[in-house]
C-alpha positions as CSV (number, residue, x, y, z in Angstrom):
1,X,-4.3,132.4,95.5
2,X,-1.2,133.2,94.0
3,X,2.1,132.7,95.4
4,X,4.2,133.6,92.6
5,X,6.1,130.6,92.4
6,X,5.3,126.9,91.8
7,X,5.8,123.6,93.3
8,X,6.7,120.8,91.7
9,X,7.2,116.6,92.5
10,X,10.2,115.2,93.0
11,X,11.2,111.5,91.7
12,X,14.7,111.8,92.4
13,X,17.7,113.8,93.9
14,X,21.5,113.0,93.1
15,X,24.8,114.9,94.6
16,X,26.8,114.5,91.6
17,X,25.8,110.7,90.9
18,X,25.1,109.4,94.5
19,X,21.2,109.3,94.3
20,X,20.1,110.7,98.0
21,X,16.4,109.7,98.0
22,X,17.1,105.8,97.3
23,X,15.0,105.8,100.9
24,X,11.1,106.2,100.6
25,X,10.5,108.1,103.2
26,X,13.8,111.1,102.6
27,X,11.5,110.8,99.0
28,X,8.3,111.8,100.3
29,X,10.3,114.4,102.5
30,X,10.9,116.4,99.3
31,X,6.8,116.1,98.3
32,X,5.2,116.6,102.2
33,X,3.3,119.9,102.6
34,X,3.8,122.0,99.7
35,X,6.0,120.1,97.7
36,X,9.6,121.3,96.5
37,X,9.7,125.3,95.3
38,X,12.6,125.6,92.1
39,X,13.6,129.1,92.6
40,X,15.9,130.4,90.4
41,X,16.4,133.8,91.6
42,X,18.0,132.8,94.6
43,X,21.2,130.9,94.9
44,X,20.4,129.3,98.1
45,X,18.9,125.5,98.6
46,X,17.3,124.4,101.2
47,X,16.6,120.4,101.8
48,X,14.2,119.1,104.4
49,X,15.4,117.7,107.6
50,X,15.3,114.0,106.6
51,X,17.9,114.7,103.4
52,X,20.7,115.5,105.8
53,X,22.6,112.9,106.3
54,X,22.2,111.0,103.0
55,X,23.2,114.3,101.7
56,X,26.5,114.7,103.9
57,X,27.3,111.4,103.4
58,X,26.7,111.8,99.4
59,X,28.6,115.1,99.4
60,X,31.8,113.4,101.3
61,X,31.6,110.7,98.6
62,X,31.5,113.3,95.4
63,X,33.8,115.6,96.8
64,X,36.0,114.0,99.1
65,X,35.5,116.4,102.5
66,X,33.3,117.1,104.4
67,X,30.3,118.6,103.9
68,X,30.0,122.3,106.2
69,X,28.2,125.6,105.8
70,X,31.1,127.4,106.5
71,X,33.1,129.7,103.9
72,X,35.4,126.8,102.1
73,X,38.6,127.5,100.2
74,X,39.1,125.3,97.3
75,X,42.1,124.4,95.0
76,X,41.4,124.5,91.0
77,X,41.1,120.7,91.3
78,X,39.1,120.3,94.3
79,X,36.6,122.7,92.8
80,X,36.5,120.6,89.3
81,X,34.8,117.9,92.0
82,X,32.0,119.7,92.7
83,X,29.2,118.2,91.9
């Protein structure tokens, strides 16, 4: 059956360059079930459950605050370190 989208394995994940899936099993997390959809007409990502923290952590590192999922106000510079 057709879903209209496709899944596809993933070897790695960086946040700017901290690699978040150095752990096997946050790895696999990205491949379980259906495997990782690319979407590209939405501008929303989701990460599984076990990407969290690496991915705070990683996003702290890279951009120097903390990560939130709250509206953020950036400077000109700040917003050059976006990864």
């Amino acid at each position: 059956k057709s879903h209209g989208w496709y899944a596809v394995g993933v070897e790695s994940v960086h946040v700017g360059d901290v690699l978040i899936t150095s752990s096997p099993s946050v790895l696999q997390s990205f491949n379980d079930d259906k495997g990782t959809i690319i979407d590209s007409g939405t501008t929303d990502s989701y990460l599984p459950k076990a990407a969290s923290v690496p991915f705070k952590k990683a996003w702290e590192q890279t951009t120097g605050r903390v990560y939130t999922n709250k509206l953020e106000r950036y400077t000109y510079e700040g917003f050059l370190k976006l990864p």
